[in-house]
N, C-alpha and C positions, 0 to 999 in steps of 0.2 A: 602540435601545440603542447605547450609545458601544463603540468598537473596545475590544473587553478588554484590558489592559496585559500581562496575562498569558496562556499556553499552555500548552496539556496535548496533546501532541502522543505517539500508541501505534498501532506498527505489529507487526502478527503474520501477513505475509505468507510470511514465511522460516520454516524452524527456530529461528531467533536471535530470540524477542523484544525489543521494544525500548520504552521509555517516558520519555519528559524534559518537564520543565517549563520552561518560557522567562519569567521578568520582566524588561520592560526592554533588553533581550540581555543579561539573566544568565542564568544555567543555575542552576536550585533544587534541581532532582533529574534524578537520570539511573539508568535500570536497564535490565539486558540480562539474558536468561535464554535456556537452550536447551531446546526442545522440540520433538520429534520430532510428536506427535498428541496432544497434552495441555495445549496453549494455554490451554484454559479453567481447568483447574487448576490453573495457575504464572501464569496473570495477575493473577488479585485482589491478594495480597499486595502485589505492588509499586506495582499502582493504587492502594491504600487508601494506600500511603506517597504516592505521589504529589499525592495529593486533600490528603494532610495538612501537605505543604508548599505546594502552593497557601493553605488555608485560607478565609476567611470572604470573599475578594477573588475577582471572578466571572472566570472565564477562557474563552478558545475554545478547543473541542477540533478537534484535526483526525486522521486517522487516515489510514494509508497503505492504496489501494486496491489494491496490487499493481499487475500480475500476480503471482502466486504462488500459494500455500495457498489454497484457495479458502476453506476450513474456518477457517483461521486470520484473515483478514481478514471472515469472517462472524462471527465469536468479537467481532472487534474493535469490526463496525457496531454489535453487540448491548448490548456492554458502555457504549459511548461514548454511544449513544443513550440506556440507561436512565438515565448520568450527565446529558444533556442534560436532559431530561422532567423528573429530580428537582432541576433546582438551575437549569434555565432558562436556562442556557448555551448558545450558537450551536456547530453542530458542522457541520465540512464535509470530503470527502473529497480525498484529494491520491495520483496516484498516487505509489506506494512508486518509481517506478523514474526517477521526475523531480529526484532529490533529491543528484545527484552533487556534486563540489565545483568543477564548472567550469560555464561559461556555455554551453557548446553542444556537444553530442557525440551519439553514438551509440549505439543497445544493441543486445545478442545474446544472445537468453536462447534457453533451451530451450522446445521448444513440444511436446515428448512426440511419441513414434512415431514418433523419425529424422528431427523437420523441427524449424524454428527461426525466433524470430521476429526482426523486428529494427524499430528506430524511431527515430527523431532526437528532441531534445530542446531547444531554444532557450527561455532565459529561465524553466526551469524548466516548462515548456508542452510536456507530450507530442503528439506529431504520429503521424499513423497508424501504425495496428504492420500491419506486412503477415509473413505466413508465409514461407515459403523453406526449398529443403533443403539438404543440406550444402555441396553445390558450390556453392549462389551464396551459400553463408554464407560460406566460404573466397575467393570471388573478392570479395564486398563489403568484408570486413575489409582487406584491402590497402589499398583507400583510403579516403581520409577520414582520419575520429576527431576528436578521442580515443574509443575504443571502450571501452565497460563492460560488464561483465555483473553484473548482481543477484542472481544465482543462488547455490545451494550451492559450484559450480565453476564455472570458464569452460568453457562448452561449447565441442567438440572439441578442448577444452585449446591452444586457439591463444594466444601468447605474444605478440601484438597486442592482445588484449582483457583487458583490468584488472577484477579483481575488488572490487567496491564492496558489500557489506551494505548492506541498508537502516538508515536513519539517523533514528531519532527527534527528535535534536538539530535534524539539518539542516530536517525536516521542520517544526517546528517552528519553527525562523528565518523559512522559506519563507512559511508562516503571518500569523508579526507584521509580515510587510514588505508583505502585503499592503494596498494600500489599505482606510480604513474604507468605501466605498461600494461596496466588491467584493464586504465580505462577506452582506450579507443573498441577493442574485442565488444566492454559490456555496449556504447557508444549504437553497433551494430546489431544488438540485437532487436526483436520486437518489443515495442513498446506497448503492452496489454494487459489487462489486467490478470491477477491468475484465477482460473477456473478451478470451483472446484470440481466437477463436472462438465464431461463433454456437451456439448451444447443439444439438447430437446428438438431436431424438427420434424417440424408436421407438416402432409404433405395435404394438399385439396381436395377433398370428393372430387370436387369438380374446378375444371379448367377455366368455364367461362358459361355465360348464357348466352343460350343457341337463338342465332339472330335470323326471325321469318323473313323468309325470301322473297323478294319485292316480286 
């Protein structure tokens, strides 16, 4: 398949949903909505605008994989992918947090229970998120940057770190500028949200209760 001219670019890692079309580097549609835990229910409507300013012209989707929402960026693979399967369109994932409006910086999000992460960004190309707690969040932010946060807030409200939303639009530029031979490779990969952390399980005391024998 030839690189689509057009994009359909929807991120629901935040609160703030987000969804823009891209032709060409025009912008067709653009919509933003707030939801707290109700993503699934406040995205359709702006999708279906979206689909219908695309129209009958095949597009790539691409979707923001956070960090954030976990729920919200699973809302996002669900919906993206069923648009894929019915219209045959390439769909590929971009983290949500690689989408600033400069060439090379830094992040500091929050990573829950007092610790925080942080990652470099070059050329739109996230590079490892390692954890950290507040003190080497506060000694890291002094230097470098430019420093972002993706987040609701800037964590520990430090006045070095800029607050950036995640960005449909951008994410979507990100998208058409990629090469056409890049996208079938990204096409193949999983489609997941990023962790920041490997996953927590826990295993059972117990297997089951022990059933008296008749």
């Amino acid at each position: 398949m030839s690189h689509p001219r057009t994009v359909l670019a929807l991120d629901l890692s935040s609160t703030r949903g987000v969804i823009a079309v891209l032709r060409d580097g025009t912008l067709l549609f653009e919509a933003a909505f707030t939801a707290e835990r109700s993503h699934n229910a406040q995205v359709f409507p702006p999708l279906s605008q979206a689909l219908d300013a695309i129209g009958a012209e095949p597009a790539l989707i691409v979707i923001g994989t956070g960090p954030g929402s976990y729920t919200g960026v699973r809302i996002a693979i669900a919906a993206a992918q069923g648009i894929a399967l019915s219209r045959g369109w390439p769909l590929i994932g971009w983290p949500s947090i690689a989408t600033a409006p400069v060439d090379t910086y830094h992040i500091l999000g929050d990573a829950r229970r007092g610790m925080y992460y942080t990652a470099a960004v070059t050329h739109h190309s996230l590079g490892p998120i390692q954890i950290i707690d507040a003190e080497t969040a506060l000694t890291l932010t002094t230097t470098g940057g430019p420093w972002y946060s993706f987040d609701s807030k800037v964590p520990l409200s430090l006045p070095q770190v800029t607050l950036v939303p995640p960005d449909a639009h951008a994410l979507a530029r990100i998208a058409a500028a990629l090469p056409p031979q890049d996208i079938p490779p990204l096409t193949r990969l999983p489609l997941e949200p990023v962790y920041l952390q490997e996953a927590f399980i826990t295993t059972p005391k117990k297997t089951g209760k022990k059933v008296p024998q008749a």
